[in-house]
C-alpha positions, 0 to 999 in steps of 0.5 A, a space after each residue: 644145225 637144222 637138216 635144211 642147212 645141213 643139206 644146203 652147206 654141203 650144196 654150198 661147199 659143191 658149188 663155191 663160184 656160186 653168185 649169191 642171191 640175198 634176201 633182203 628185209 624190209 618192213 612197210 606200213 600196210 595201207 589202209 591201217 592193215 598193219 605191218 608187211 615183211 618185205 622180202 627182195 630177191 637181188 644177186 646185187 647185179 643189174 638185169 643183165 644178169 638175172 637173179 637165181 638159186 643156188 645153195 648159197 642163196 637158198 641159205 641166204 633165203 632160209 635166214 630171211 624166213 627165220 626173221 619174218 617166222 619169228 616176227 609174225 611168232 611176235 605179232 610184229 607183222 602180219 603178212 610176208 610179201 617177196 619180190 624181185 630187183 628191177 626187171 626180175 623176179 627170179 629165174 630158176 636154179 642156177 645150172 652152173 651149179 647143177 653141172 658140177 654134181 657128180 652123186 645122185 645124193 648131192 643131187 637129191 640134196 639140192 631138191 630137199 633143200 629148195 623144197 625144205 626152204 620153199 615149204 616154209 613160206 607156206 607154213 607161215 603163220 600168217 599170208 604170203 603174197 608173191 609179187 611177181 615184178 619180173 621175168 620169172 621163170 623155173 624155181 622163180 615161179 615156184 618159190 611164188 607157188 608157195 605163197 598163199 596169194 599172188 600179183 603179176 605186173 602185166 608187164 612181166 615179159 618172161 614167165 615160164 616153167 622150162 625145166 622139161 625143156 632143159 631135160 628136167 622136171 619142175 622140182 621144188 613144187 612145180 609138178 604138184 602145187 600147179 595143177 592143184 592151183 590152176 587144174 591139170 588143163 592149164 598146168 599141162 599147157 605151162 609144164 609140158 606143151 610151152 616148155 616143149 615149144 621151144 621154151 614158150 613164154 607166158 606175158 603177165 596178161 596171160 599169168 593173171 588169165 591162167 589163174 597162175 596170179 590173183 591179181 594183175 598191176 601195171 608196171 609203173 605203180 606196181 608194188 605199189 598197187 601190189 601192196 594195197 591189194 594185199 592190204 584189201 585182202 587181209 582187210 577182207 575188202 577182196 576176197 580171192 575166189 578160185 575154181 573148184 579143181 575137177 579131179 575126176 576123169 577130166 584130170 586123167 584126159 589132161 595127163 594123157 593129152 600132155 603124153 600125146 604133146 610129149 610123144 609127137 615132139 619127142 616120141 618117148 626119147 627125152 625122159 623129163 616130160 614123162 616124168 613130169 607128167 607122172 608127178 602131175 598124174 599122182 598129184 590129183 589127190 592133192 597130197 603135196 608132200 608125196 608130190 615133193 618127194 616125187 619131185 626130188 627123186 625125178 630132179 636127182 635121176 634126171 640131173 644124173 642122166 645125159 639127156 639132162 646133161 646135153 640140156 644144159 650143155 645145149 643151152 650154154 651154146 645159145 645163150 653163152 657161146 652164140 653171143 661170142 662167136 668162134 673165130 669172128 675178127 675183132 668188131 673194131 674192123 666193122 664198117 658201118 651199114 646205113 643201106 642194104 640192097 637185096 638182089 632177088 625179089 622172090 619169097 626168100 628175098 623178100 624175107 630177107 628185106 623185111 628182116 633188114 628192114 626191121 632189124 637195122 631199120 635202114 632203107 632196103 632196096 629190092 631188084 629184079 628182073 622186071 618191075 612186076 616182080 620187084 612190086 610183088 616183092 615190095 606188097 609181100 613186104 609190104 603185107 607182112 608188116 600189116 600184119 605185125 600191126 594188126 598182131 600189135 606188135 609195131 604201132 602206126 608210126 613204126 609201121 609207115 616208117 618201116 614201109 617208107 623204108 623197103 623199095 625196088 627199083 629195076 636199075 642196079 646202078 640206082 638202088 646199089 650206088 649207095 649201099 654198103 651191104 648187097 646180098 643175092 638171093 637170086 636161083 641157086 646156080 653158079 652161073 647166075 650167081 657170077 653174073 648178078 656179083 659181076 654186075 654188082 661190081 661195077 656199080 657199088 662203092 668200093 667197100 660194099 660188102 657183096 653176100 650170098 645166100 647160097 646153101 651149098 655153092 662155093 663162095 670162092 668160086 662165085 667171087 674168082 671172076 671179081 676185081 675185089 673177091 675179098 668183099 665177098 661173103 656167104 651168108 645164109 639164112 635158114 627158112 623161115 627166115 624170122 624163125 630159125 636163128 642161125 646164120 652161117 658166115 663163110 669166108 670164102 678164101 679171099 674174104 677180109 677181116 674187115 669184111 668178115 667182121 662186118 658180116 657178123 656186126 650186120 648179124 648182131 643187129 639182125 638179132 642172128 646166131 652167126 657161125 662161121 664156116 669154111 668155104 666148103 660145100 652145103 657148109 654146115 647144116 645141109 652138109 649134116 642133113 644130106 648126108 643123114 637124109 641121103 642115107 635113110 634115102 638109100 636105106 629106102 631104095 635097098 628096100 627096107 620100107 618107109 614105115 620102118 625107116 619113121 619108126 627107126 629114128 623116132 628114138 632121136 626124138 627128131 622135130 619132124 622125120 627125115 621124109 617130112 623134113 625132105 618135103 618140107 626143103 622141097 624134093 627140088 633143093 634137096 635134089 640140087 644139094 645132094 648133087 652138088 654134094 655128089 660132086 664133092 664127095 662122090 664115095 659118100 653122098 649119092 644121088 637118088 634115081 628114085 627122089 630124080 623121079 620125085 623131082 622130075 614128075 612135079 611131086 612135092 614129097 612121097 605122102 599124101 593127106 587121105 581121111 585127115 592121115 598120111 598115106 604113101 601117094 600111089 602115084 609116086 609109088 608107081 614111079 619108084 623102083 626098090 631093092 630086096 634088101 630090107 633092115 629092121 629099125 635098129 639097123 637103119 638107126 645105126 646105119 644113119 648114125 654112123 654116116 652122121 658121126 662120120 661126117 661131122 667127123 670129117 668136118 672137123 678134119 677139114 676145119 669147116 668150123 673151130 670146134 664140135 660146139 659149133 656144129 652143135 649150135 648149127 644143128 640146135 638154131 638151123 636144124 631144129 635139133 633138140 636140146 636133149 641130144 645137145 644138137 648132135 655130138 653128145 648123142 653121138 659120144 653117148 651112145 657110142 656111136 662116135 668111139 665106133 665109127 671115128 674111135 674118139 669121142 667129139 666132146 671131153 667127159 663131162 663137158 655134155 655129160 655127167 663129170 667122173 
C-alpha cells in the first residue's frame, strides 16, 4: 500500500459513519476535436440537502479516480482532467463529523497529509486540470479547485468561501499557500481571514471570477457545457489564460499585517486560526508550496487538537443542527395557520418587524398607533426600506409593489386586527401600557388570535394576568437589528398553550429565525447574561478600577465589541431599565448603577467620545460620576466577570429558563454576537475552569465542546 492510503485507511477506520463522496469518471469528447476529457464528479449520492464532503473514505474514493485518469493521460488516452460537482454543489469542505472524533495529534496530523497527498496529485498530472465549480464550494471544496492548473465558476454559484478561520481553523490542504500565490496576498487575505472573520461572508461566482480565484465565468443553465468548450479552446490554444504578475515585495508583508490588523480588532489575539493563518500565508511568498504544505498540516493538527477548534465545531452543530429542531417546541401539528399579521406600535422597532413580516410571510401587515402621523412615518420607513432592497437587487419590481401593497396602518384596532391571526406589540417597555394595549387587543381580534410581546425583560405572564384568554399570549422578542441577528426568544408565559406555542414557533420558521424557547422569567435569556456580565464590569468601574483596564481585561474573551461599547450601542436608557427590572428580581446579584442613573439622567448616549478620529472619555460625563479607590488589575476583573457570568447561567438552568446549556450557547452566538471559538459562552467557561470554581461542575460533558478523552 502507498503511504496516502496507508494514512487514509487508518483515517477511514476513525471514522466508520463517514458518508462517502464517490468520484465518478466518465469520458467526452472534447469540442472542436481537442481530444478526450476525463471527467471527474464529486456526489455523496444524495440530493443538495445534503451537500458533498471529504472524509477519509472519500478522499480513498478520490485518490482511486486519480489513479485511472493518472494511468489514461500515461496511455495518451485523454488529454485533460476536468472535476465537477452534483446538482447545486461543488463540494464543501471536510466533513467535521469526522474531525470531532480525533483524539491524537498524529491521526490529526494524518488527516492533513492525506487530503494533501491526494490533492497534490491533480497537480502533477501529466496533462491540464481544469476545476469546474458549479456549486457551493467551500473549505477543502475550493481547495481541491486550487490544485488544478485551470478554473471555471458558474455565476450562479451561491456560496464560495474559505471558512476554516471562522471555525477555529486554518485552510489546510492548500488554502493558506496556493491562494495568495494565485491571486496575491490582497485578495487571499479578504477570502481567508476578513470574509471568514465576518461571520463566514460568502463569495457569489461573480465576484469568484472578479478575484481572479476562477478563469473563466459561465452561466448556470449551459454551464458544463460552456465549461467543457472553454477547456477545448484552451488546450486548442484558441485562449490563452493570462494572470497578474504576484507582487512579492513589501506589498506582500503590508498585506499580511492588515490581516493581523482584521484579526486583532475581531478577536484581539484570543482565537489562535487566524494568526496561524496569516503565518502560512506570510512564509508562502516565496512561492515554495511544499513547505506551505507541511505548515499547513502541523497548524490543521495543533488547532484540531486545542478547544478553540472544538468550541468551533461545537458552535456551529447548534446553528446549523439543533436551531432547526428547537428544544422543547410542541409538535408543529398544533399550528394554526397565519394569513395577517398586526403590529401594534409604529416606531423603529415596529416597523422593523412589519417589514420582516412583511417579506417573510408575505401576508398583509397591518401597523397602529396612536396617531395617523406616526402610523404613515412607519409605513414610509417601511416603505423606503424595500426601495432600497430594489435598488441593491435584491427584489425586482413586481416583488417590490406587491411588498408595499401589503404593509398598511390604520388608527382603529378593531379595523386593522378584526382579521388577523397573529398581532404582536412593540409599543414603550412598560407593564402598564402593555396591559392596556393586549386588553384593548382582546376585545377586537378573533378568538384564536395569537396576542405577542416583544418585551426584553418584562413578565409575559403578568402582562397576560388581566386577560379572558391569557393562554394565546406569548413573548417573542427580537434582537436588534431585526434583519441581522437571528435569534428570537419564544417564552411561554404560564398560561401559554401548545397551540399557541407551537404557532410561535411556525410563525418563526417562516421568519427564517433561530427560535429558543425560555421560561417566563425575567430579561429572559440574552439580557439576563449580558446585565449581569455588563453590570459587573459596571461596578467593577464604580469601585474604581479604570476604563482602560476594564477594555484591556476582556479582550482575551475576543468579544465582538466591549462591554462599554456594547451599553452604548443598547442605549445607556434600556440598560438602565433592564438592570432595574432585573434588580427587583434578584436584588443580591444585580445592581443599579448611581453612576449609568447619572448617564441616563443627563441625556448622554455612552461614556466616550469621538476627538481627532479616536475615543476618548467625554469629560462632561466624567464630571457627572463618582469612583471608588478600589482599583483591579485585568486579570482580576476577567475573573470577576467571569465568575458572576458562570454563576448566572449557572442558576438559570436551576430554574429551567431553558432545556439545556446548548441553548444558552445558541442564544449568546445568534443574539449576542458571541464567537464561535468560545462555543457562545459555556465551553469557554468549562475551559478555563472557571464553571468547576464557581458551580463545581462543569455545564458541558467531556468532549462534547472539547477534545474527546
Amino acid at each position: 500500500m502507498t503511504s496516502t492510503t496507508e494514512l487514509l485507511t487508518r483515517g477511514a477506520e476513525l471514522f466508520p459513519g463517514e458518508v462517502v463522496t464517490t468520484a465518478h469518471v466518465r469520458h467526452l469528447d472534447l469540442p472542436l476535436q481537442a481530444g478526450k476529457l476525463a471527467v471527474i464528479t464529486l456526489d455523496n449520492g444524495f440530493d443538495h440537502t445534503k451537500p458533498t464532503t471529504f472524509g477519509p473514505g472519500s478522499l480513498l474514493k478520490l485518490s482511486a479516480a486519480l489513479d485511472q485518469v493518472e494511468a489514461e493521460a500515461a496511455e495518451g488516452k485523454i488529454v485533460a482532467v476536468a472535476i465537477t460537482g452534483k446538482p447545486f454543489i461543488f463540494a464543501v469542505g471536510a466533513d467535521l463529523k469526522g474531525v470531532e472524533l480525533l483524539k491524537e495529534h498524529g491521526d490529526a496530523l494524518a488527516i492533513g497529509k492525506g487530503g494533501h497527498e491526494v490533492f497534490k496529485r491533480i497537480a502533477a498530472l501529466p496533462v491540464p486540470s481544469f476545476a469546474f465549480y458549479n456549486g457551493a464550494a467551500m473549505g477543502g471544496g475550493v481547495e481541491v479547485g486550487l490544485h488544478c492548473t485551470y478554473r471555471t465558476v458558474s455565476s450562479g454559484v451561491p456560496a464560495f468561501s474559505l471558512p476554516e478561520v471562522f471555525l477555529g481553523l486554518v485552510p489546510g490542504w492548500g488554502g493558506c499557500t496556493i491562494l495568495p500565490n494565485l491571486v496575491g496576498p490582497a485578495n487571499a487575505v479578504k477570502v481567508i481571514i476578513e470574509n471568514s472573520m465576518a461571520q463566514n461572508k460568502q463569495l457569489k461566482g461573480k465576484e469568484v471570477f472578479e478575484l481572479g480565484i476562477a478563469d473563466a465565468i459561465f452561466e448556470p443553465a449551459d454551464f458544463l457545457e460552456q465549461s467543457i468548450l472553454w477547456a477545448a479552446k484552451v488546450l486548442k490554444g484558441e485562449v490563452v489564460v493570462e494572470r497578474p504578475e504576484i507582487d512579492r515585495g513589501e506589498n506582500w508583508d503590508q498585506c499580511i499585517a492588515w490581516g493581523r490588523a482584521v484579526a486583532d480588532g475581531k478577536v484581539h489575539g484570543a482565537a489562535p486560526a487566524a494568526y496561524r493563518a496569516l503565518d502560512i500565508m506570510a512564509a508562502a511568498k516565496d512561492g515554495d508550496l511544499q513547505k506551505g504544505f507541511d505548515a499547513e498540516d502541523q497548524a490543521l493538527a495543533d488547532l484540531i487538537m486545542g478547544g478553540e477548534l472544538r468550541a468551533g465545531i461545537y458552535s456551529f452543530n447548534l446553528v446549523q443542527r439543533r436551531a432547526k429542531k428547537p428544544f422543547g417546541a410542541p409538535d408543529k401539528s398544533l399550528a394554526r395557520p397565519v394569513s395577517k399579521v398586526g403590529v401594534v406600535g409604529a416606531g423603529l422597532m415596529a416597523s422593523q418587524l412589519a417589514l420582516l413580516f412583511a417579506r417573510r410571510l408575505e401576508v398583509p401587515v397591518v401597523l397602529t398607533d396612536i396617531d395617523q402621523a406616526r402610523i404613515d412615518k412607519g409605513v414610509g420607513y417601511v416603505h423606503g426600506e424595500i426601495d432600497k432592497l430594489l435598488a441593491k437587487g435584491r427584489v425586482n419590481q413586481d416583488k417590490a409593489n406587491k411588498l408595499k401593497g401589503l404593509v398598511s396602518g390604520h388608527l382603529d384596532k378593531a379595523t386593522a386586527f378584526g382579521d388577523a391571526d397573529f398581532v404582536i406589540e412593540a409599543v414603550f417597555e412598560e407593564m402598564g401600557v402593555k396591559q392596556n394595549v393586549f386588553a384593548e387587543l382582546e376585545a377586537v381580534v378573533s378568538p384564536t388570535a395569537i396576542l405577542a410581546t416583544n418585551t426584553s425583560s418584562l413578565s409575559v405572564t403578568e402582562m397576560a394576568s388581566k386577560l379572558q384568554h391569557p393562554e394565546r399570549v406569548v413573548g417573542f422578542h427580537f434582537f436588534n437589528p431585526v434583519a441581522i441577528l437571528p435569534l428570537l426568544e419564544i417564552v411561554r408565559a404560564e398560561k401559554t398553550d401548545d397551540a399557541s406555542l407551537a404557532t410561535a414557533f411556525a410563525v418563526a420558521k417562516k421568519l427564517k429565525k433561530t427560535a429558543v424557547l425560555t421560561k417566563d422569567a425575567p430579561a429572559f435569556v440574552v439580557n439576563r447574561i449580558l446585565t449581569r456580565f455588563m453590570g459587573e464590569i459596571q461596578n467593577i468601574i464604580d469601585e474604581g478600577t479604570s476604563f482602560e483596564t476594564v477594555e484591556k481585561a476582556v479582550q482575551p474573551l475576543g468579544l465582538p465589541m466591549s462591554p462599554i461599547a456594547l451599553l452604548e450601542l443598547v442605549g445607556p436608557a434600556i440598560a438602565l431599565h433592564v438592570s432595574e427590572t432585573l434588580h427587583g428580581a434578584f436584588p443580591e446579584r444585580f445592581t443599579v448603577s448611581e453612576n449609568l442613573a447619572k448617564v441616563v439622567k443627563a441625556g448622554k448616549r455612552g461614556f466616550y467620545i469621538w476627538q481627532d478620529g479616536r475615543q476618548v472619555l467625554d469629560p462632561e460625563v466624567l464630571e457627572l460620576l463618582s469612583f471608588g479607590d478600589s482599583a483591579l488589575t485585568e486579570e482580576q476583573v476577567r475573573e470577576r466577570a467571569l465568575n458572576a457570568v458562570a454563576q448566572e447561567i449557572g442558576l438559570m438552568l436551576d430554574e429551567g429558563v431553558v432545556g439545556e446549556a446548548q441553548d444558552i450557547d445558541l442564544c449568546m452566538i445568534t443574539g449576542a454576537g458571541w464567537p464561535f471559538h468560545l462555543g457562545g459562552i459555556t465551553p469557554y467557561l468549562d475551559r478555563e475552569g472557571v464553571s468547576e470554581r464557581v458551580n463545581g461542575k462543569r455545564f458541558l460533558a467531556p468532549g462534547l465542546a472539547s477534545v474527546p478523552a
